[in-house]
N, C-alpha and C positions, 0 to 999 in steps of 0.2 A: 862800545858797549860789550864787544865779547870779551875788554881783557877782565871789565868788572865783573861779568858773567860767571867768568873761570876763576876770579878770586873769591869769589862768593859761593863755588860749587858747591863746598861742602856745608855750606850752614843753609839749614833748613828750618820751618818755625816747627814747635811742639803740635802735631794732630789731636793731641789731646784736649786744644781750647778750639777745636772745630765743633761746630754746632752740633753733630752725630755725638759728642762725647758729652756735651751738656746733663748733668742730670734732670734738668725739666723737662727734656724731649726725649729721654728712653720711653720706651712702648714697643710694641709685640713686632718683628720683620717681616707683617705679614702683607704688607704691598709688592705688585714687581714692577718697577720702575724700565722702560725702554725705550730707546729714539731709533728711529728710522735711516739714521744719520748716521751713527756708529754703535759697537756693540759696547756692553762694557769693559771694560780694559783695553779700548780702543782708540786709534786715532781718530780726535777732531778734526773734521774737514773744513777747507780753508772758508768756506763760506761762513763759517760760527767761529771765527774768529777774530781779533780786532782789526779795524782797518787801518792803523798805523803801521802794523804787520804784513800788510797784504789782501787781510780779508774780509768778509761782507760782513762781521758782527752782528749777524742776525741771530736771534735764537733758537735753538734746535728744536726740532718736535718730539713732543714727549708724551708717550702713553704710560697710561698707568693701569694695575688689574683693578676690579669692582672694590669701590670704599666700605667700609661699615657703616652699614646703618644712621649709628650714627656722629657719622664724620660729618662736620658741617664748613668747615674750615680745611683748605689746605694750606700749609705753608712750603712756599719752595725756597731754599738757603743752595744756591753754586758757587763753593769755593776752593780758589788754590789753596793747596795741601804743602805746597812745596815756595812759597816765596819765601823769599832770606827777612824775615820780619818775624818780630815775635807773637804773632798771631795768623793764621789763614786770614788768603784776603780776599774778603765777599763781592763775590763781582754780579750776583744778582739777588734782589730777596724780593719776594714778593707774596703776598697775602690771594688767593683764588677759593671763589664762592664757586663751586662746582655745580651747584644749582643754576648757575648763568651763562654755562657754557656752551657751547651748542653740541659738544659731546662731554657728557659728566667726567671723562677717565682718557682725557685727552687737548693739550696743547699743539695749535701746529707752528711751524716755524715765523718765528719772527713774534709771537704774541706776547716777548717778555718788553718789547718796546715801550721807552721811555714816552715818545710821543704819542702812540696810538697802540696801548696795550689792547689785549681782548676782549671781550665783552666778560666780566667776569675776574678780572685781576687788575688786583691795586698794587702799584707799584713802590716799596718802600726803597729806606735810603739804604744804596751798600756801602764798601769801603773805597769805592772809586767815582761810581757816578749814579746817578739815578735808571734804570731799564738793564738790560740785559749787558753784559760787556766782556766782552770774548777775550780769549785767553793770549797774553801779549808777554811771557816770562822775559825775564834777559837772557839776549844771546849769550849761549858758551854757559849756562845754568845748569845746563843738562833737562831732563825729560821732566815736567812740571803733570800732579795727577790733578783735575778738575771736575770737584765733586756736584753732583744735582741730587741735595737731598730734599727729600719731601716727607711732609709728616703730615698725616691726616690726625686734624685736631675735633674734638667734640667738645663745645662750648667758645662761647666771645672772647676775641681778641680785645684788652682794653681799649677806648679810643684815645684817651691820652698815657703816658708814662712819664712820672715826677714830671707833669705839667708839663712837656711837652707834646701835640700831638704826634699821633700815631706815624705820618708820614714823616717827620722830622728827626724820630728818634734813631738815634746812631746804630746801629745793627747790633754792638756789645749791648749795649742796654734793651735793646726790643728782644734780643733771643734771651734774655737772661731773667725779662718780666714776663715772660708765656706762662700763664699758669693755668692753662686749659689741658685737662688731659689729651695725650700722646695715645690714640688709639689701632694706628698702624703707622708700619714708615718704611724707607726701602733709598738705597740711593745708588747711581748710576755713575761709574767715574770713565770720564773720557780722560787722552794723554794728547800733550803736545809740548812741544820743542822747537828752540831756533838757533 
């Protein structure tokens, strides 16, 4: 895997079809996104990352500052920036009522879990698996950046899109039928390498 790593160094997907660049989810920067766990532009520690890797694939804790008003909806989108694929690849999405949470402006570690997410987050499909799934690049890639964007939405999420429901819908197509206003957003990039 490292010599494919190192033939692949230099191709990297366009950031520009990362979910931050979508125009249905522009809106004001006026969230600040933080984990406990690393700063931003910081390294992932091995605990949030995948266990074919070495590491505990749990998800990180994430504080966020006060919502608007009225935010009713948050959406969290975590994706490599940096895989050789012609798109980032979404390794968590998830839909969270902040009204169910036991603290409105905060996630703690492990609540993006597929089996037993939080009280308050529905877990949608990514480009890997279903829950949280930690950053696993190819050896010899070089340094991969791994975004947590969050976008405090005001107004319903559909519950189906072209007839499929909500849970089922492929992440291209759920990020691209959001048509709730984008009322703040903020995103958090960790780094890691193997």
């Amino acid at each position: 895997m490292t010599l494919l790593g190192s033939l692949l160094k230099n191709r990297r997907n366009r950031e520009a079809d990362s979910a931050w660049n979508r125009p249905n989810l522009q809106g004001p920067e006026t969230l600040v996104v933080t984990s406990a766990a690393f700063e931003d532009g910081g390294l992932i520690p091995r605990e949030h990352i995948g266990k074919p890797v070495g590491g505990g694939n749990l998800s990180p804790e994430l504080t966020w500052s006060p919502l608007p008003a009225e935010a009713t909806k948050l959406l969290l989108v975590v994706e490599d920036l940096d895989v050789p694929t012609s798109k980032p690849a979404v390794h968590c999405l998830a839909l969270i009522d902040p009204s169910r949470l036991d603290n409105p402006n905060h996630l703690p570690t492990g609540a993006l879990s597929a089996r037993e997410p939080a009280e308050g987050v529905q877990i949608l499909r990514s480009t890997i698996t279903r829950g949280y799934h930690g950053p696993e690049p190819l050896k010899g890639h070089g340094p991969h950046r791994y975004t947590f964007q969050l976008f405090a939405l005001s107004g319903e999420i559909l519950s189906t899109i072209d007839g499929e429901k909500l849970g089922r819908a492929r992440p291209s197509t759920l990020l691209s039928s959001i048509t709730a206003p984008v009322v703040a957003r903020d995103r958090l990039t960790g780094i890691h390498e193997r």
